[in-house]
N, C-alpha and C positions, 0 to 999 in steps of 0.2 A: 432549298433543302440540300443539296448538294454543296454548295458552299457551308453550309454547317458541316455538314457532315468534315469535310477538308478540314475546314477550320479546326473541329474535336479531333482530327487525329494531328492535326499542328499541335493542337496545344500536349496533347500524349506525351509527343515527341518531345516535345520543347521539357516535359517534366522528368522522360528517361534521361536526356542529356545531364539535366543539370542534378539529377541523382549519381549520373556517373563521373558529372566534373566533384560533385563532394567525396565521393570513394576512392580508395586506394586498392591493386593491387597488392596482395603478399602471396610469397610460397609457405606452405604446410606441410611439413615433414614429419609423418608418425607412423608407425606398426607397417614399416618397410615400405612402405609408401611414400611418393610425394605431389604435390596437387596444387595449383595457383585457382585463386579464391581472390576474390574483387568484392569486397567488404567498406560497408560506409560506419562500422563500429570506430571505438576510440582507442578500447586495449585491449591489447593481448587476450585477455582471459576471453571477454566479449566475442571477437572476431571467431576463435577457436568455438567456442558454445555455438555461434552462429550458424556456425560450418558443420555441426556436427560433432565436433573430436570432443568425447568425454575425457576428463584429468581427472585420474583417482588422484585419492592423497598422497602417496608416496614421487608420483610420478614427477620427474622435473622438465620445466616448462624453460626456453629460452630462445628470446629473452623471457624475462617474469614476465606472472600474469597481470600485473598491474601498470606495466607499459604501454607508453602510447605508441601507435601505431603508425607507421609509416608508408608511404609509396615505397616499394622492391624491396619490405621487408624479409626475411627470412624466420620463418619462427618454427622451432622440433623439440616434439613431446618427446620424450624420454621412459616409455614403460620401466619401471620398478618394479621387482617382488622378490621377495626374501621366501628359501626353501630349505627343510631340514633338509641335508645328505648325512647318511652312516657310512661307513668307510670303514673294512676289518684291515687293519696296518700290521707287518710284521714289527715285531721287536728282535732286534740285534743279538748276536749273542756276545759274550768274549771268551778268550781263551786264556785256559790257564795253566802255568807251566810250572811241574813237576820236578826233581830230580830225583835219578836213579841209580844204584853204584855196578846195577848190574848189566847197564849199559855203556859202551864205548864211548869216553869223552866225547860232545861233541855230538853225537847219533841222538834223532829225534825221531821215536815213536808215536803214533797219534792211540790215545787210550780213551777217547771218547770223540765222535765227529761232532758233537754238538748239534743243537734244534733252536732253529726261530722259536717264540713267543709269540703269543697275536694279542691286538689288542679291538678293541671296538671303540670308532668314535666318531662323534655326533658333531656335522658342524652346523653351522647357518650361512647359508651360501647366498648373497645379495648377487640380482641379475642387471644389469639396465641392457632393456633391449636383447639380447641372443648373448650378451656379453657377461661370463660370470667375475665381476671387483672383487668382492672381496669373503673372504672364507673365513668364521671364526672358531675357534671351540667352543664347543656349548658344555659337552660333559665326553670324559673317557673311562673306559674300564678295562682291565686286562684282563684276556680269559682263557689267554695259556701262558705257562713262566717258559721263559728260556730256558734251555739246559746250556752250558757253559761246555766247549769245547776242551779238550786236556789233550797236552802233548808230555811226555817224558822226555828229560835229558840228560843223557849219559854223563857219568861222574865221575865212576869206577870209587866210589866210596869219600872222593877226595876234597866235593865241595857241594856235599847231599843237604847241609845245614848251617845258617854264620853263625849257630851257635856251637858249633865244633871248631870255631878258628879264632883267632886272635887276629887282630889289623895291626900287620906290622909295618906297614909304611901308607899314607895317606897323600895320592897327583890330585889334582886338577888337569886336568887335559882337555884337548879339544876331539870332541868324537866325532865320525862319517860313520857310513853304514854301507854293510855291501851283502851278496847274494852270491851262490856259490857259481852260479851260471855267466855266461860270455858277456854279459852284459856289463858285469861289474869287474869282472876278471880275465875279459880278453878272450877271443877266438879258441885259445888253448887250454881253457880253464878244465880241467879233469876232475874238480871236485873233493880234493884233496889239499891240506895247505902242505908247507914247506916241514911242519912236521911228521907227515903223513895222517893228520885226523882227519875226519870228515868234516868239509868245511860247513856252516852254518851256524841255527841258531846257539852259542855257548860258547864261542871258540871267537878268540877275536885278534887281530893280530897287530904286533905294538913293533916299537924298535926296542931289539934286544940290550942295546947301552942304556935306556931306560929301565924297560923291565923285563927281567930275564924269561926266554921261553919255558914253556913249561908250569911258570908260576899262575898258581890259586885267586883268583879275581872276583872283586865280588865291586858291577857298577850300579851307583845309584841309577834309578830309575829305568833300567836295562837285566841285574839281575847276576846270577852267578855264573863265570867262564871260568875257560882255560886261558892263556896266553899261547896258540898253537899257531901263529904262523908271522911273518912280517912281511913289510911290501915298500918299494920302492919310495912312494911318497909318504910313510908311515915313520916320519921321524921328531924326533925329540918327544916332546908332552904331545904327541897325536896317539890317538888309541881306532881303530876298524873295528865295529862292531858287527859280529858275522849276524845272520836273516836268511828265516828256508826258503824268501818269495825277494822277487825283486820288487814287490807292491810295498811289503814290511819295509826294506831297505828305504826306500824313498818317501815312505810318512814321516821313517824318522829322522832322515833328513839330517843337519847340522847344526852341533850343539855341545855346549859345554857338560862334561859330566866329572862329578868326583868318584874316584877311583882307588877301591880299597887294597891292599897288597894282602893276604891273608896266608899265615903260618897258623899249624897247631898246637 
């Protein structure tokens, strides 16, 4: 009796062995977890069902679920799920600039500070795992308009409109941009140019053997000035276009503009 008995738990043994020489070890990595699992399945999907780990649809499996399985596999679920977020966004405003004859060449008054806009919008936000890829729009609406900032600039009557002047001579030149503060104009910068105007937006300063100070300017894409000041490296076809920020100054950065001379 007792040698049966030995013998049945020989035989036991002899069937866990040879259950764990056909199995393989793998690790399982899902929902922040990771876990080794000793599995006599064949794939992927199998092993994982074995173990427990449910795979929704979206979810990505790697390897796939249809791989065969190996000794010191590594295999990680990938939770997926897609969420609406709303999100209220400002909208931008811009500014826009006036002139006035009853301000001092060059002097810029603010006549409106301007107001964001808001908008409302809808995205769908895909997660894998704690990680959010990728964000799309779904739908936007706006549901307040911007109000547009206004500045006024001094003209003293003499470049309020280009349809009060005639273009009497027509550069091409190469424009910079500059700011009335140290930054652009040196530790000593007073704020003033060389013809006493207030430097900034309107006022731009050229070499006088080009274009005489004082004269009526009107740049594309920049707008209408004075010619109130010059400067050192401001010579031949180079034109300085004055800026009340040093931020304005350096968006606009370098670049070709044409350059209208305007008599009345």
């Amino acid at each position: 009796m007792l040698a049966a008995v030995t013998a049945g738990g020989a035989n036991r043994n002899d069937v866990v062995q040879a259950q764990r020489l056909a199995s393989v070890l793998v690790t399982i990595k899902s929902d922040g977890a990771q876990r080794h699992v000793r599995t006599a399945q064949t794939t992927v999907g199998a092993t994982l069902k074995d173990a427990g780990v449910e795979v929704r649809p979206k979810d990505l499996v790697s390897p796939t679920s249809d791989d065969r399985v190996r000794d010191g596999m590594r295999i990680a679920v990938v939770r997926v799920r897609e969420e609406t977020e709303t999100v209220v966004e400002p909208i931008g405003f811009d500014t826009v600039k006036t002139f006035a004859k009853s301000i001092p060449p060059g002097e810029v008054r603010q006549t409106c500070a301007g107001m964001r806009g808001e908008r409302v919008v809808h995205y769908r936000v895909r997660w894998e795992d704690s990680r959010a890829v990728s964000r799309t729009v779904v739908s936007a609406h706006v549901t307040k308009q911007p109000v547009n900032r206004t500045v006024c600039i001094g003209s003293r009557g003499r470049y309020t409109s280009r349809g009060a002047f005639r273009t009497r001579r027509v550069l091409r030149m190469h424009a910079t941009a500059y700011d009335p503060g140290p930054r652009s104009c040196g530790r000593y910068a007073t704020g003033r140019t060389a013809c006493g105007l207030r430097a900034g937006y309107g006022v731009v300063a050229v070499d006088p053997r080009v274009i005489p100070l004082g004269t009526n300017l009107y740049v594309e894409g920049y707008g209408y000035a004075v010619a109130g000041d010059r400067g050192r490296a401001i010579k031949g076809h180079r034109i300085d276009l004055g800026f009340n920020t040093y931020r304005e100054a350096m968006i606009f950065g370098r670049k070709g503009v044409t350059v209208h001379l305007l008599r009345k």
